[in-house]
C-alpha positions in Angstrom: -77.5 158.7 180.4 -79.4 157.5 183.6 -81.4 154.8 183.9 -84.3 157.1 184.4 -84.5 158.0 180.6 -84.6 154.2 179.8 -88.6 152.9 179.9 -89.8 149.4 180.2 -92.1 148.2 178.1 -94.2 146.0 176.1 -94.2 144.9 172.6 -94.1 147.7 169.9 -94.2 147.4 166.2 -90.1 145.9 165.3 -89.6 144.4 167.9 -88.9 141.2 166.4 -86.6 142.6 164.0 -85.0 144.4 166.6 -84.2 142.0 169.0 -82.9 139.8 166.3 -80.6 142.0 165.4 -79.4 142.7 168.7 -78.7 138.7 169.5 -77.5 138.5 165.8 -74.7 141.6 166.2 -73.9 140.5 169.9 -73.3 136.9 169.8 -71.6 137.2 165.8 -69.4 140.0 167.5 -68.4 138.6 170.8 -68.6 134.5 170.2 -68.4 134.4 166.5 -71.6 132.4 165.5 -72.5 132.4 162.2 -75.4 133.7 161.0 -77.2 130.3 161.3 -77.6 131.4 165.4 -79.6 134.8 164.1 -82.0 133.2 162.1 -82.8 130.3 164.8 -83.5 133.6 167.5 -85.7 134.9 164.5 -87.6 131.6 163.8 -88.1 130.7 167.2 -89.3 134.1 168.7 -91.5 134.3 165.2 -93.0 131.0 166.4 -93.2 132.5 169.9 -94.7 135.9 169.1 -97.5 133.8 166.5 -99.0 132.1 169.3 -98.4 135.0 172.4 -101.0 134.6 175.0 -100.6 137.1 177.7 -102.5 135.4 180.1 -99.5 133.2 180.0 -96.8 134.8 178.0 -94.7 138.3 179.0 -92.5 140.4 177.1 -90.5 143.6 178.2 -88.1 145.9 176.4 -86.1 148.4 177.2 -86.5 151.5 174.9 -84.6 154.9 174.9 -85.6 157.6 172.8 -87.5 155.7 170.7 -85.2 152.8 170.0 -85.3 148.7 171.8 -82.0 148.1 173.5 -82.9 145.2 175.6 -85.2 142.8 176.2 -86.6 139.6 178.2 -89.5 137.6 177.3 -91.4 134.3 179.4 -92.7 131.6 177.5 -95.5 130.4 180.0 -96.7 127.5 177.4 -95.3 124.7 179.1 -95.7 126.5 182.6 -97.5 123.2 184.2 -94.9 121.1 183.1 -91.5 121.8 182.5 -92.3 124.9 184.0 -92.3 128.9 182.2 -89.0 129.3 180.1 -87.1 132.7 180.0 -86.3 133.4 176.8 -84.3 136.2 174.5 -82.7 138.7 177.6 -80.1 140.9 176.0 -79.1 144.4 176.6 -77.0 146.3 174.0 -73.7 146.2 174.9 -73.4 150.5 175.2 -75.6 149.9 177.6 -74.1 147.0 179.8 -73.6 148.3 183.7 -76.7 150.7 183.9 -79.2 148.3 186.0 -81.0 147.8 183.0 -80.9 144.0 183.1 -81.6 143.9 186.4 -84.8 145.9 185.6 -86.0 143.7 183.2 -85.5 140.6 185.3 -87.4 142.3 188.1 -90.5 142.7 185.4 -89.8 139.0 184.2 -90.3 137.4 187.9 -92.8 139.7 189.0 -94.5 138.3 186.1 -93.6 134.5 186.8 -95.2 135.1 190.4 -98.4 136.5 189.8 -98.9 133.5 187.5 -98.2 131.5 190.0 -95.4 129.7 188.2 -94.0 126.9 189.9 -90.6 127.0 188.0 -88.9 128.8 185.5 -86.0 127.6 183.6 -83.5 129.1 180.9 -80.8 127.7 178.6 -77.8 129.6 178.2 -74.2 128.6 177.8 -70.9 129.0 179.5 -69.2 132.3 179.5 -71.8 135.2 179.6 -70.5 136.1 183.0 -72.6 138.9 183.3 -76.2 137.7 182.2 -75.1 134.7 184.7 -75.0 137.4 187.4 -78.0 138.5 186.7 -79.4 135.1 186.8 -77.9 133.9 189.9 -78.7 137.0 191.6 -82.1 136.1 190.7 -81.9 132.5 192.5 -81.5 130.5 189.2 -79.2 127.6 189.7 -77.5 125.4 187.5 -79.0 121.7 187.1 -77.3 120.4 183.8 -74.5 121.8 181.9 -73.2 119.5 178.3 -69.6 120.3 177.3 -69.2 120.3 173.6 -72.5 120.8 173.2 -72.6 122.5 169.3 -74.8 125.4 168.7 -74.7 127.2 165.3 -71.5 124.3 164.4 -69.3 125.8 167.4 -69.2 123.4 170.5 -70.0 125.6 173.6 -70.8 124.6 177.3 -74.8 124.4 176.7 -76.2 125.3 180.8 -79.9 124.9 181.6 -80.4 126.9 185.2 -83.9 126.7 187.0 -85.6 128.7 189.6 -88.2 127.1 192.1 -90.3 130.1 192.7 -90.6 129.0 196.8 -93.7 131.5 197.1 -95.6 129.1 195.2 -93.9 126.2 195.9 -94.8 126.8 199.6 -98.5 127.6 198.5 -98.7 124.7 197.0 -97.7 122.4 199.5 -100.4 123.9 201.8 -102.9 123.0 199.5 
C-alpha cells in the first residue's frame, strides 16, 4: 500500500477510542505496561479533547480506508509558557516505514509555526528508536532525561526533548 492511499486528517467521530487503543496494544505489546499506561493516554487525551481550542490546539490522523492508524496532536495551552506540547504520535506498527510519521510531523510543525510558537516540547522515554528519529530529524533535542523514572510501576528512562522554533525565535528578537 502507498502512502498515497493514506489521508491526513482531522478529528473524526472514535478517535479517542482509537488512539487509545493503538498506545494501549503498542506499548502492552512491545514494553509490557500494564493496562494502568492505557487508561492514563485515555484520561489525559479525554481531558485534552474536553477543552480543544483550535485556535491553539491541532490534531491529525492518519486514516486508510476508513480506519485511524496514526496520529499526533499539539497541546498549545501552555504555548506562552512552557511552550506547545506534542502529544499522543503513534503509527500502527503494519504501518511503520511508509513516511507516515514523517507526514504527520510535517502537519504538527507547520501547525506550531503558524502559531507562532516559540517552543515545543514532548516527553517520551528511552528506547523508541524510531519515533526518536523522527524527532531529531525534526530538530528536537534532548534537555533532561531521569533514569528509573517509573511509569505505569516499570522504571524506564523518562526524556523530555524541545524544539526552539528559530523562525520565531528570530522574529522575536527583532521585536
Amino acid at each position: 500500500m502507498s502512502t498515497d492511499e493514506i489521508s491526513i486528517t482531522g478529528y473524526v467521530p472514535g478517535t479517542l477510542g482509537r488512539v487509545t487503543e493503538l498506545h494501549g496494544s503498542y506499548y502492552a505489546t512491545n514494553w509490557e505496561l500494564p493496562f494502568y499506561f492505557e487508561a492514563k493516554v485515555a484520561a489525559e487525551l479525554t481531558e485534552f479533547l474536553r477543552r480543544f481550542d483550535p485556535a491553539h490546539d491541532g490534531l491529525w490522523l492518519a486514516r486508510v480506508n476508513g480506519q485511524t492508524i496514526g496520529s499526533i496532536f499539539i497541546d498549545g495551552s501552555a504555548a506562552e509558557g512552557e511552550g506547545a506540547r506534542l502529544r499522543w504520535f503513534i503509527i500502527a506498527p503494519e504501518y511503520h516505514g511508509r513516511g507516515i510519521g514523517s507526514r504527520l510531523m510535517h502537519e504538527a510543525m507547520s501547525f506550531c509555526q503558524r502559531m507562532a510558537f516559540k517552543k515545543v516540547y514532548l516527553t517520551t522515554f528511552a528506547g523508541l528508536d524510531a519515533a526518536r528519529h523522527l524527532y531529531d530529524k525534526a530538530g528536537f533535542r534532548l534537555t533532561h532525561e531521569e533514569h528509573g523514572a517509573h511509569l505505569a510501576g516499570r522504571p524506564l528512562t523518562e526524556q523530555r526533548l524541545e524544539l526552539v522554533l528559530a523562525a520565531n525565535e528570530a522574529a522575536s528578537t527583532v521585536s
